[in-house]
C-alpha positions in Angstrom: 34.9 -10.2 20.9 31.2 -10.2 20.7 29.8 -10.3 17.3 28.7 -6.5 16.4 25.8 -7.3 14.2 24.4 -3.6 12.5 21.1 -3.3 14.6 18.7 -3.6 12.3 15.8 -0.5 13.1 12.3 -2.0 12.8 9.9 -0.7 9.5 5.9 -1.5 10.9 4.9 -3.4 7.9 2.5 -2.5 5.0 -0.7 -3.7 3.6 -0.7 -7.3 3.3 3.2 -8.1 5.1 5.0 -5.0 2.0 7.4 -2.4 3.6 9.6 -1.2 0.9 8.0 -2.6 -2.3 5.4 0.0 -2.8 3.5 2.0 -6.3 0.2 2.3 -7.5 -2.3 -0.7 -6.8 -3.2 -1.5 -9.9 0.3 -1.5 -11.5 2.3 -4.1 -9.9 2.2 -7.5 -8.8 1.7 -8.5 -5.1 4.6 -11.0 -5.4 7.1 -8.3 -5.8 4.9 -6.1 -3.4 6.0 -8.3 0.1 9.5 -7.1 1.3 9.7 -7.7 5.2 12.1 -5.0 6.1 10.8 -4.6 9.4 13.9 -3.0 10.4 14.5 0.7 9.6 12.7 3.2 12.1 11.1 5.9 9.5 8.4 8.2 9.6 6.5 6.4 7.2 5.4 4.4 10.4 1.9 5.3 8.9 2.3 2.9 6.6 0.3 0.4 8.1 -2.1 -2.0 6.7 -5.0 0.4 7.6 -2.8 3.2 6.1 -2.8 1.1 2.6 -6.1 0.0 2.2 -7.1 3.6 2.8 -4.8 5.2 0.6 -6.7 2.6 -2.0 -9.9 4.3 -0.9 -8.8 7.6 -1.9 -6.8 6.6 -4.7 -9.3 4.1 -6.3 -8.5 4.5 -10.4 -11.4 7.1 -12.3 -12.4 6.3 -15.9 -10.7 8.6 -18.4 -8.1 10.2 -15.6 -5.0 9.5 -14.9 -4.1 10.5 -11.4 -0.8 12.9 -11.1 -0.8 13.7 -7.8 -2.8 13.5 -4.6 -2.2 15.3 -1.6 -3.9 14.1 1.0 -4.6 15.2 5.1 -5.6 11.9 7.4 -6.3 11.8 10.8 -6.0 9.3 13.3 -8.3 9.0 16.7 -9.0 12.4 17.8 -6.0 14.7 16.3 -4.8 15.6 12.7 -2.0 13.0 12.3 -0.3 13.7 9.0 0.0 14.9 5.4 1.3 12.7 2.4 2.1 14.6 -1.2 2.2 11.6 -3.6 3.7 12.0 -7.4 2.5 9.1 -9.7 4.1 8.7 -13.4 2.3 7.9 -16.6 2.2 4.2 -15.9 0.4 5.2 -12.4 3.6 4.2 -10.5 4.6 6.4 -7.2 7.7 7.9 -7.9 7.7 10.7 -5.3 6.4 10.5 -1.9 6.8 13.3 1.4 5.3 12.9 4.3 4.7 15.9 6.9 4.0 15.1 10.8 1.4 17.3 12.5 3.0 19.6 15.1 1.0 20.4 17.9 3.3 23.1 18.8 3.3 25.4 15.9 -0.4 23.5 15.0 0.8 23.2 11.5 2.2 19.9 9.3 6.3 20.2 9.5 8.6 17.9 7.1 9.2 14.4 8.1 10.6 11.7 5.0 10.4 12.0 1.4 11.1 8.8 -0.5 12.1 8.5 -3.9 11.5 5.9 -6.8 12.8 4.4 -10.1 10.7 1.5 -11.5 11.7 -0.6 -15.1 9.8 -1.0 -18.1 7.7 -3.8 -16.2 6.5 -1.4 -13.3 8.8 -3.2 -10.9 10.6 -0.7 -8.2 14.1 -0.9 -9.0 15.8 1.6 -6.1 14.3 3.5 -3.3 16.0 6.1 -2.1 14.8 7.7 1.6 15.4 11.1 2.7 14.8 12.5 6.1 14.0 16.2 7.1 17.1 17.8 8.8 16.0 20.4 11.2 19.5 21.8 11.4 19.7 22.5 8.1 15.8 22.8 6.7 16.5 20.9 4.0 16.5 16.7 3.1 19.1 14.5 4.3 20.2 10.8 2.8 19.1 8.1 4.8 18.7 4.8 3.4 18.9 3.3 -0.4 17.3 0.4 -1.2 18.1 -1.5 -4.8 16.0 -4.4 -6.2 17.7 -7.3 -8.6 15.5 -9.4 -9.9 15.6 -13.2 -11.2 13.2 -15.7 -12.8 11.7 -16.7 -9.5 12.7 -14.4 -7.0 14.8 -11.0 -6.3 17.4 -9.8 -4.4 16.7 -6.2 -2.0 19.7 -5.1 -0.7 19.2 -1.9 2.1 22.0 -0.1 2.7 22.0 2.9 5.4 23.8 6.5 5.0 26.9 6.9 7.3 27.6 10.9 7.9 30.9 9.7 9.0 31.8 7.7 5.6 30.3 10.5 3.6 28.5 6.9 1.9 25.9 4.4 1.9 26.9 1.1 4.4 25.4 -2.3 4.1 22.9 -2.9 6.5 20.2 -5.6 4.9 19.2 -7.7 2.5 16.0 -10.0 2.0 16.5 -13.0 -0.4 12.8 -13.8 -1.7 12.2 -16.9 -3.7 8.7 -18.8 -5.2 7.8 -21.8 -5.7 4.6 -23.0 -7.4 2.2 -25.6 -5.6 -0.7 -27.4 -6.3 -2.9 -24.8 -4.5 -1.1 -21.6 -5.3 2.5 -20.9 -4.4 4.1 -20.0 -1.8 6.8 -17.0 -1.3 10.0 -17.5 1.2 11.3 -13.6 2.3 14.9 -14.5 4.5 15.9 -11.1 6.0 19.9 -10.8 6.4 21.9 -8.3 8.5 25.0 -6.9 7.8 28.2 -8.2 10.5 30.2 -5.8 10.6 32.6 -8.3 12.2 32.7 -10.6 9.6 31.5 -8.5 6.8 29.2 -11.0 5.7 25.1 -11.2 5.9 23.5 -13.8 8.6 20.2 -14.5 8.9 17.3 -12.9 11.2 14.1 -12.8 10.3 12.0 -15.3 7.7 8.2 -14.5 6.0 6.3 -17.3 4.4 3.5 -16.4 2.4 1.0 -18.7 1.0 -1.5 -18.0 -1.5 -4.1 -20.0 -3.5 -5.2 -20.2 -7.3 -6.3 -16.8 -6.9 -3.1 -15.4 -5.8 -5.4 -14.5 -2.4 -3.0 -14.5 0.6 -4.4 -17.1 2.5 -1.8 -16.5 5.6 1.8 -15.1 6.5 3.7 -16.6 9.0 7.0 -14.8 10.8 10.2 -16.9 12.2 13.1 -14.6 13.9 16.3 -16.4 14.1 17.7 -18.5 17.2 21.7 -18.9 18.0 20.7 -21.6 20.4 18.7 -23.7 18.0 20.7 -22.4 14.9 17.6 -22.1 13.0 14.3 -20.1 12.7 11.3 -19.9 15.2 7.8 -18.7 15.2 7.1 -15.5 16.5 4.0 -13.8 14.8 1.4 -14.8 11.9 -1.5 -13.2 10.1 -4.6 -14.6 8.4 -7.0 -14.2 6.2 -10.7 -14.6 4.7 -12.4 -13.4 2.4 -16.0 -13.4 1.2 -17.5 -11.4 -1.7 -17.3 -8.1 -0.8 -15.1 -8.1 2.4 -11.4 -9.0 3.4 -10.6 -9.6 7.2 -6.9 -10.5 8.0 -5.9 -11.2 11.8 -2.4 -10.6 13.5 -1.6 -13.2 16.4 1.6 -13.6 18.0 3.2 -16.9 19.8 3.0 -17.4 23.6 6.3 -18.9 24.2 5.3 -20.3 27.1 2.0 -21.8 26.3 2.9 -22.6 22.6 -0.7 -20.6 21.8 -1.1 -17.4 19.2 -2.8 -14.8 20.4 -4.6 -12.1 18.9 -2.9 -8.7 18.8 -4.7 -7.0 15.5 -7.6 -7.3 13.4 -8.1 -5.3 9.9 -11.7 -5.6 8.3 -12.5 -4.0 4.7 -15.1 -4.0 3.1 -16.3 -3.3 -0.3 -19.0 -2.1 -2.5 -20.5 -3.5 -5.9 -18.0 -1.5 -7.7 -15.0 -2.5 -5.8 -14.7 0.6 -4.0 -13.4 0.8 -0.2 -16.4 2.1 1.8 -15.1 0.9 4.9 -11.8 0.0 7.1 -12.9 -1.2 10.7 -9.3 -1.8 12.9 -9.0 -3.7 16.3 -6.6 -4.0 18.2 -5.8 -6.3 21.5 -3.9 -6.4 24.8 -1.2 -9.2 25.6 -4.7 -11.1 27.0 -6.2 -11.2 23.6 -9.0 -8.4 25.1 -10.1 -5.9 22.7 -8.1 -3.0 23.9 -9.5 -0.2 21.3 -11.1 0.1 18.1 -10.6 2.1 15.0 -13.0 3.3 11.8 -12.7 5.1 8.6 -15.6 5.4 6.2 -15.8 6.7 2.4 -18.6 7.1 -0.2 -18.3 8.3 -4.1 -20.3 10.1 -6.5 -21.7 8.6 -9.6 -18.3 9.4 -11.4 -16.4 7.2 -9.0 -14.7 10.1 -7.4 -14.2 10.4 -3.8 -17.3 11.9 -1.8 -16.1 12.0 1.5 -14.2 10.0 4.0 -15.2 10.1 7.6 -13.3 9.3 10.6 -15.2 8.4 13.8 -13.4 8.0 17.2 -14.2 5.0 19.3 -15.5 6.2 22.8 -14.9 3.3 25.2 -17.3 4.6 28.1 -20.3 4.9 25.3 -18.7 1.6 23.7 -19.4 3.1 20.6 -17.9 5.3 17.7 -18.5 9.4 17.8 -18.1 12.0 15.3 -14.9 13.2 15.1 -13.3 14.5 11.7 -14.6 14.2 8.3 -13.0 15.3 4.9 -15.8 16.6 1.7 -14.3 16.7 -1.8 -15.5 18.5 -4.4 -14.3 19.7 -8.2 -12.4 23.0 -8.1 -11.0 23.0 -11.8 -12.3 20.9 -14.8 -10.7 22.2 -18.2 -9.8 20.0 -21.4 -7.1 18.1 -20.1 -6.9 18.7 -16.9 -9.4 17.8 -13.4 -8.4 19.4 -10.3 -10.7 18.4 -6.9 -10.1 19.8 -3.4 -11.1 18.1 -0.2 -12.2 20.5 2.8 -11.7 18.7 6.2 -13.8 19.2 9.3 -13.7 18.5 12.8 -16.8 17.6 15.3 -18.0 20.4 17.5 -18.8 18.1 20.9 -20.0 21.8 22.3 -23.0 22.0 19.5 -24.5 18.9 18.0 -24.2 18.2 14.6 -21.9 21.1 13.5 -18.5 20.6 12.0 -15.7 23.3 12.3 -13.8 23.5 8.8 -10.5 23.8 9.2 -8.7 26.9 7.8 -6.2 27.2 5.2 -4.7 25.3 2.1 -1.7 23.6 4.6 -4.7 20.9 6.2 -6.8 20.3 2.4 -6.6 17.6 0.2 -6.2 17.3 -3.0 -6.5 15.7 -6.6 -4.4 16.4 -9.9 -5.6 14.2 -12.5 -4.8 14.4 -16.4 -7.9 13.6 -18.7 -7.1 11.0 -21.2 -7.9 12.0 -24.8 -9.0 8.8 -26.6 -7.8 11.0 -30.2 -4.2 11.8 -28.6 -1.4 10.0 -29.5 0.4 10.2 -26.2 -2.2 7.5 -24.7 -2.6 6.2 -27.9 -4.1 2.7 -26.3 -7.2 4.3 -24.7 -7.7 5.0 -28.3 -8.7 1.3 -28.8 -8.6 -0.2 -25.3 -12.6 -1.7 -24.0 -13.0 -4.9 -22.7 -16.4 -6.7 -23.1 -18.1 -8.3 -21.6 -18.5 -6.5 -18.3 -19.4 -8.5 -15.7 -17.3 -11.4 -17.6 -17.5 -14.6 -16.5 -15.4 -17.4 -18.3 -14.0 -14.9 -20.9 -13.1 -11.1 -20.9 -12.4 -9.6 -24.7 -10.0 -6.7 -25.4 -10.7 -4.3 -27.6 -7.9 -2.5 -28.9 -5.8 -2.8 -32.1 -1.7 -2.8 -30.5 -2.0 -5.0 -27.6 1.9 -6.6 -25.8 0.4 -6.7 -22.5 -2.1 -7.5 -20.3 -2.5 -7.9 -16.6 -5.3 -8.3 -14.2 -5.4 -7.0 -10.7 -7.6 -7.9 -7.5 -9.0 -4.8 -6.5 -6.0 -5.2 -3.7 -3.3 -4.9 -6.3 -2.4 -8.7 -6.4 -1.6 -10.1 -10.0 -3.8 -13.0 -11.0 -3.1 -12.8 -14.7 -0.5 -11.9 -17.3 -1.0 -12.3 -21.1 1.3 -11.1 -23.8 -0.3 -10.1 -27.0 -4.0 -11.6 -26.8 -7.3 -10.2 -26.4 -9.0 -13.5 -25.4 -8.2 -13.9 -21.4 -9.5 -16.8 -19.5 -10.8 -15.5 -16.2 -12.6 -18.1 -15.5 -10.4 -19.1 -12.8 -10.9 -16.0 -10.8 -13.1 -15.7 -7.7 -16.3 -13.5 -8.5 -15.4 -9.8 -7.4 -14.0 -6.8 -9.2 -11.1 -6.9 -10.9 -8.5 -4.1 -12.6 -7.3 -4.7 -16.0 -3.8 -2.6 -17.6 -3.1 -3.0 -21.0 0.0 -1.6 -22.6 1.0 -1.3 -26.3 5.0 -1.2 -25.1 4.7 2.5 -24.8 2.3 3.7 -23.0 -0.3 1.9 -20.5 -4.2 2.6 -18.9 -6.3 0.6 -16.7 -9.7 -0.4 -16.6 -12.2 -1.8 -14.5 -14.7 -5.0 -14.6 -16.6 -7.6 -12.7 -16.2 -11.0 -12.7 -19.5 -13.1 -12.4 
């Protein structure tokens, strides 16, 4: 009898090589942010790497606010695509996530997914639990589980898929991820398992290797599938990356079998300003030739407060070889009380009849918006903003906390990768770090805020 081996549905990766392992930016680690289940078909499909490093655009961290909620319209080539409503806890994690598809035959956003997420006292996600919109019943449906164990150089992410028939959750994955320290960085191992439902054991498909340097920059991620012929793994795909001060390029190639070359398939560029703010996302994509087959474009600018301007979304015309105006989103403050910030964004669309003149669209259903708590420095609930600064800033070989109750401090790349982790100092040695902009979250064991500097 032929082995029955549970197909294994294919998740387009995140940001960076991260499906599953998700949360806010600035509050986790990459290490525990690079789960390659590339094998459960969602509709968080948007999750892309373009789809990241804009939602970091968006989301990018405001002095004094902590950010409870965004809901947020995007747009992809020349049509409204979908709508995310994101939930974030005290600690900045995303604990709540639903996603609405745009439905060009009602011409309104209609439920897709909502995901749902419990992380420990160390902001790592420790289940996911997916949903999916039942059209049947209007209401939410299970879907798939996933639960995280974790171990001094590693964890454990074991998927399991909802059976209707079962009335329960079946086996269906499991990624084994282990690090290991090098000279140069370290390197992380991902080995994606599927379920047999033969033998009722895990065998192997799919391996990730990632390698990073002292900076904990990826540097590049390579992708094996597994061969029965060869009874071991084999390269299929790979992406690189480079970096320079204020821009991040990583390149997706895949492996000619037959000529034993990589070819170019994608191409994400990002670049940053002075204050480590997204400002623009340039996407490329290639034919099985390695010819540029079509390009994509998101741009975003901020006001003096660090709050989201506008984001604007060109389309690429390929007769004009150049990008148009297509849709555009303006944001603006609609409520500003003592404790609480509210902004709206108002999205437009070209008029290609009259030049120069956007059409607004209509109605709450297609605006985005913000939900942000202010942080009172006299309250006790965030009693660590009370005392939390860190000087100097720009910092070059040392960055000085400020705060009487410090247990822990970590440092993000404006990315979200961890690069340092201190318990109980206010002395940190940065002088490792590569010059760029940095986020810093310091917790007191209760409660935790961020901040962010330079490094010179």
């Amino acid at each position: 009898m032929m082995k029955k081996l549970l197909l294994i549905l294919i998740l387009p990766l995140l940001s960076n090589g991260q499906s599953f392992e998700h949360g806010s930016f600035a509050n986790r680690s990459e290490r525990h942010t690079n789960t390659d289940f590339r094998k459960f078909q969602t509709n968080f499909s948007h999750d892309s790497s373009r789809d990241q490093a804009h939602l970091s655009a968006i989301a990018t961290p405001v002095v004094g606010l902590r950010l409870d909620r965004l809901v947020e319209v995007d747009f992809f080539g020349d049509q409204l695509s979908y709508k995310r409503d994101l939930t974030y806890d005290v600690n900045g994690n995303e604990v709540l996530k639903t996603i609405y598809q745009w439905d060009t035959a009602s011409d309104s956003f209609v439920p897709s997914q909502k995901l749902e997420s419990i992380f420990n006292e160390n902001g790592d996600p420790t289940l996911y639990t997916y949903y999916n919109w039942d059209t049947d019943t209007n209401g939410y449906v299970n879907y798939i589980k996933i639960t995280f164990t974790y171990v001094e150089n590693g964890r454990t992410i074991l998927a399991q898929i909802w059976d209707a028939n079962a009335n329960s959750y079946v086996n269906n994955n499991k990624d084994v991820v282990t690090e290991e320290v090098t000279e140069d960085g370290y390197v992380e191992t991902t080995i994606t398992q599927g379920w047999n439902t033969d033998t009722e054991v895990y065998v192997d498909s799919y391996k990730k290797v990632i390698t990073y340097d002292e900076n904990n920059r990826i540097l590049d991620t390579d992708f094996y599938s597994w061969d029965s012929e060869t009874v071991s793994f084999l390269p299929y795909s790979r992406n690189v990356y480079t970096y320079d001060e204020n821009e991040m390029t990583y390149l997706t190639q895949t492996l000619n079998a037959d000529t034993g070359d990589y070819i170019n398939i994608f191409q994400e560029n990002t670049t940053y300003d002075l204050n480590g703010n997204i400002t623009l996302i340039e996407t490329t994509a290639f034919d099985n030739d390695g010819v540029i087959a079509y390009y994509n474009q998101s741009g975003y600018a901020y006001d003096e407060n660090g709050h989201m301007a506008y984001s604007l979304f060109p389309n690429y015309d390929s007769e004009s070889s150049s990008f148009i105006p297509s849709f555009k989103t303006e944001y603006s403050t609609v409520l500003d009380s003592d404790t609480k910030l509210n902004r709206m964004g108002i999205s437009y669309e070209y008029n290609n009849t009259i030049s120069g003149l956007w059409d607004p669209f209509e109605g709450e259903a297609v605006q985005s918006f913000f939900y942000y708590t202010k942080l009172d420095p006299l309250s006790a609930e965030d009693l660590v903003d009370q005392h939390f600064s860190v000087y100097p800033n720009p910092a070059k070989d040392f960055l000085f906390i400020d705060s009487t109750s410090i247990e822990r401090a970590t440092i993000y790349t404006i990315l979200g990768k961890e690069v340092l982790d201190v318990r109980g100092q206010n002395k940190l040695d940065i002088s490792p770090l590569s010059k760029g902009v940095y986020f810093i979250n310091v917790s007191d064991g209760k409660k935790a805020s961020t901040k962010k500097f330079i490094k010179n």
